[in-house]
N, C-alpha and C positions, 0 to 999 in steps of 0.2 A: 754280122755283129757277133766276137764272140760273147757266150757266158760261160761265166761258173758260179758254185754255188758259193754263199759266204760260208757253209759252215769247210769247205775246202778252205779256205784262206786259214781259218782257224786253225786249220793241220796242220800246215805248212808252216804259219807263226810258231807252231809250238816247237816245231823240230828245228824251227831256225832259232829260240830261247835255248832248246835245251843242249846245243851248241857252245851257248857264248857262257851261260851263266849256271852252275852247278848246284844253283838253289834251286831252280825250277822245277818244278813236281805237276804230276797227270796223275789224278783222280777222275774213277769213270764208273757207271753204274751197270755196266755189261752189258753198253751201249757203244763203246771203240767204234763200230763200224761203219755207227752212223752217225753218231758225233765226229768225227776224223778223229779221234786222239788217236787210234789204233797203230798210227805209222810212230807216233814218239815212242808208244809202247814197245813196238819193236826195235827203235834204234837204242833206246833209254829203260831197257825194263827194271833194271835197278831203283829206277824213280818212276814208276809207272805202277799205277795199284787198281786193280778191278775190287770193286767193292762188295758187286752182285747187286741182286732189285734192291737196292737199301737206301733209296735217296737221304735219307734223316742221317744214316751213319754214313754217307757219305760226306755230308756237309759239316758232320760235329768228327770228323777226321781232317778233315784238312783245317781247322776252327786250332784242332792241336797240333798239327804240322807249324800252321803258320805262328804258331806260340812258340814253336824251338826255332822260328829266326828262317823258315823256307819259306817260298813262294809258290804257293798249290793254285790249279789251274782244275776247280771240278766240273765236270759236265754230266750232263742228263737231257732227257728231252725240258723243253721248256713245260709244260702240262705237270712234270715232277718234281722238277728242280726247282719250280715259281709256287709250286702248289703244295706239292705232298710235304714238302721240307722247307714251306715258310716260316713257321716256328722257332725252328733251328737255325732257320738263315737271321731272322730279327734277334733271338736269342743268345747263340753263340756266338757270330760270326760280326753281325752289325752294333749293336750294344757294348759289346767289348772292343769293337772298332777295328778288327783283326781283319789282316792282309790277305784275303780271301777273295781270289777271280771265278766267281759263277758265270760260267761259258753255258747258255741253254740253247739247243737245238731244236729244228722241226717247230719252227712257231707257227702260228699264225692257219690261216684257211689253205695256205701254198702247201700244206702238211697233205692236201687233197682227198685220196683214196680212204685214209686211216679215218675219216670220219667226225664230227660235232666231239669226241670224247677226248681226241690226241690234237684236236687245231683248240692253241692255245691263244684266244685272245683276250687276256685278262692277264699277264706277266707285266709287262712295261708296268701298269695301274699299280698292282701291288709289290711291285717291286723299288718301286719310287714314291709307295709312300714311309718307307721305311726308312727313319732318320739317317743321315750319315751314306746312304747305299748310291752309290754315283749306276745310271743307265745307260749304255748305249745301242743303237739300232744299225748297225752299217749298211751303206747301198749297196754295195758290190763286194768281190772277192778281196780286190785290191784295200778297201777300204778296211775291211774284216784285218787282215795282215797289219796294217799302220793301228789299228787299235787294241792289238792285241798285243803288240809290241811296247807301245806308249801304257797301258796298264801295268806293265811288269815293273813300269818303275813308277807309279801312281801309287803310292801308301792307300790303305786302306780297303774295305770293300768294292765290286765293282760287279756288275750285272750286265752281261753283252749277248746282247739276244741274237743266234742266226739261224738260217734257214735250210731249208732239204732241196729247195726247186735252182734251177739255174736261172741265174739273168744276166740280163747284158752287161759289158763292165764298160764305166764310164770315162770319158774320155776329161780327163785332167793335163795339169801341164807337169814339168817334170817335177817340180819344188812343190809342190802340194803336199802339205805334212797336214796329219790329223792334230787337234788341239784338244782337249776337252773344254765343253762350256762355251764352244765356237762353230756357228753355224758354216756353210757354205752356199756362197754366193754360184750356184750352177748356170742362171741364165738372167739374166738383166730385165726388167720392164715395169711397168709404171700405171697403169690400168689394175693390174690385181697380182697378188705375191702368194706361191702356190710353195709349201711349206709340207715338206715330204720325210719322211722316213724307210730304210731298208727296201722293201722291193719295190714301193711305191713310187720311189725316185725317178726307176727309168720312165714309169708312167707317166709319172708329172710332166717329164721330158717331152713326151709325146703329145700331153695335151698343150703343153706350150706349144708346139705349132702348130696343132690344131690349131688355139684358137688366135694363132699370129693371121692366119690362113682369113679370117672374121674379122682383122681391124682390132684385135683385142690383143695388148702387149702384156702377156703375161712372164713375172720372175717365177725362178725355182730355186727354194732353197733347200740344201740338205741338209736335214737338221739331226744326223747322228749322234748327237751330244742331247739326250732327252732331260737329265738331270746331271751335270748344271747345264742348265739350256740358255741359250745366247740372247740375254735382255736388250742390250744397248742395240744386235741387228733389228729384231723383233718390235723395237719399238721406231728403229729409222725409217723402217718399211711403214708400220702403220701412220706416219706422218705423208708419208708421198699415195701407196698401193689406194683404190677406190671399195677393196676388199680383202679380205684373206681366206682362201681355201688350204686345209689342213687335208692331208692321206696318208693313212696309215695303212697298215694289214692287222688290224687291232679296236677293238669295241672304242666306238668314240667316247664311252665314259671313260678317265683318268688316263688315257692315254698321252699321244700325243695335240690331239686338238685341246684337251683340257690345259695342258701343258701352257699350250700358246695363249687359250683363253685368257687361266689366270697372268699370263705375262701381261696380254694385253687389256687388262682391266685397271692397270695402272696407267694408262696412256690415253691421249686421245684416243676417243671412240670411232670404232671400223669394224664394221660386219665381220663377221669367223663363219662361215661352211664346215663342217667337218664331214672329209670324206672316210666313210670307212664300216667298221660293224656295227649297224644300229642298234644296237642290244640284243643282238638276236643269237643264235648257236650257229655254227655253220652245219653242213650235214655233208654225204661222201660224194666226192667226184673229183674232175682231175683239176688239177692247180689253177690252168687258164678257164676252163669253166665256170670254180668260183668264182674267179676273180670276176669275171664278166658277168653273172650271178647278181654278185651284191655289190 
């Protein structure tokens, strides 16, 4: 099975934007290398700007980019870019309602080695509670690419969280476009509906046959779209599924289980699981050891 990582797709979107459209701008925190912007940088240096360790100036830069009519594409680790310059992102960027894509890398426990200080599970939570700030979480590489693409022409703020570890890319059919505010239907079933995000996806996958393997028909759905997140699927399921299990790579508070929660709090009533970070820190090791961990 191959993988790659999503924040590759990211690179690759960008150099295929900064291609078509002359407004497109890379902002980077003197992170190019791990973020992927580094290949635009070098095809596009003209519109490619290293800021240095400045997350705040970096975000109240592209805040006045996108005031002269460009379309700025900034990144940072998620830990920085969700944390250190949230302020700036509510303040500048969201409030004045400016066309500003915060691309955050290195989320989550998959961040492994770097430790409780650099695995950011608390971005999705306050990222989405900020008025106006659209979320998304991609499964795979391929998915990373279709979202990054479909932002460039989505007015407004936008928050797309990807990752540093490799996973497998999922197998779709050809016409599969990303939507915002539109879930995906990845496997069918009717006993319980398993409601996934980013790397969690392929996992889900996994335990759908697991527990096919048990008599137990479980759905997957990929819910890349965190905010605006897909009401009308979320609530068809809850009429048929006998439960719901959410997985994230992200603290179950305001994540995505909350997400689904408050969806389905307006529906018929149906159990929510939330698989993911109990409120706890992660701490160092390698990516599939957390994951298997917690």
């Amino acid at each position: 099975m191959e993988k790659r990582a999503t924040r590759e797709g990211y690179g690759e979107a960008l150099v295929e934007l900064g291609a078509e459209r002359s407004d497109v701008v890379v902002l980077d925190a003197d992170l190019s290398g791990s973020t992927m912007t580094k290949k635009f940088g070098q095809t596009y240096p003209d519109r490619f700007f290293n800021v240095g360790v400045a997350e705040q100036n970096l975000v109240g830069m592209a805040a006045g980019m996108a005031l002269s009519g460009l379309t700025p594409f900034a990144s940072s680790f998620a830990m920085f870019l969700s944390g250190r310059a949230w302020e700036i992102v509510r303040n500048s960027v969201a409030y004045p309602k400016l066309n500003v894509k915060l691309v955050a890398s290195h989320a989550g426990i998959t961040v492994g080695e770097d430790g409780a200080s650099h695995q950011c599970i608390e971005d999705i939570a306050t990222m989405r509670s900020i008025p106006g700030m659209q979320v998304f979480v991609p499964s795979d590489f391929n998915e990373t690419r279709a979202i990054i693409r479909r932002i460039a022409d989505v007015p407004g703020p936008c928050y797309v969280r990807t990752g540093r570890s490799k996973i497998p890319l999922i197998e779709r059919g050809p016409d599969h476009k990303f939507q915002e505010g539109k879930g995906e239907v990845l496997r069918e079933g009717s006993d319980t509906a398993i409601v996934a995000c980013g790397v969690m996806v392929s996992e889900a996958l996994l335990a759908a046959e697991e527990l096919d393997k048990k008599g137990i028909s479980a759905a997957v759905i990929n819910m890349a779209s965190i905010k605006p997140i897909d009401e009308e699927l979320l609530s068809r399921y809850a009429k048929s599924a006998g439960c719901f299990v959410t997985a994230e790579e992200h603290n179950v508070m305001g994540g995505l289980g909350s997400a689904v929660c408050e969806t389905l709090a307006a529906t018929p009533p149906v159990p929510v699981i939330r698989i993911g970070m109990q409120d706890v820190f992660g701490q160092r090791g390698t990516a599939a050891a957390l994951l298997d961990h917690y």
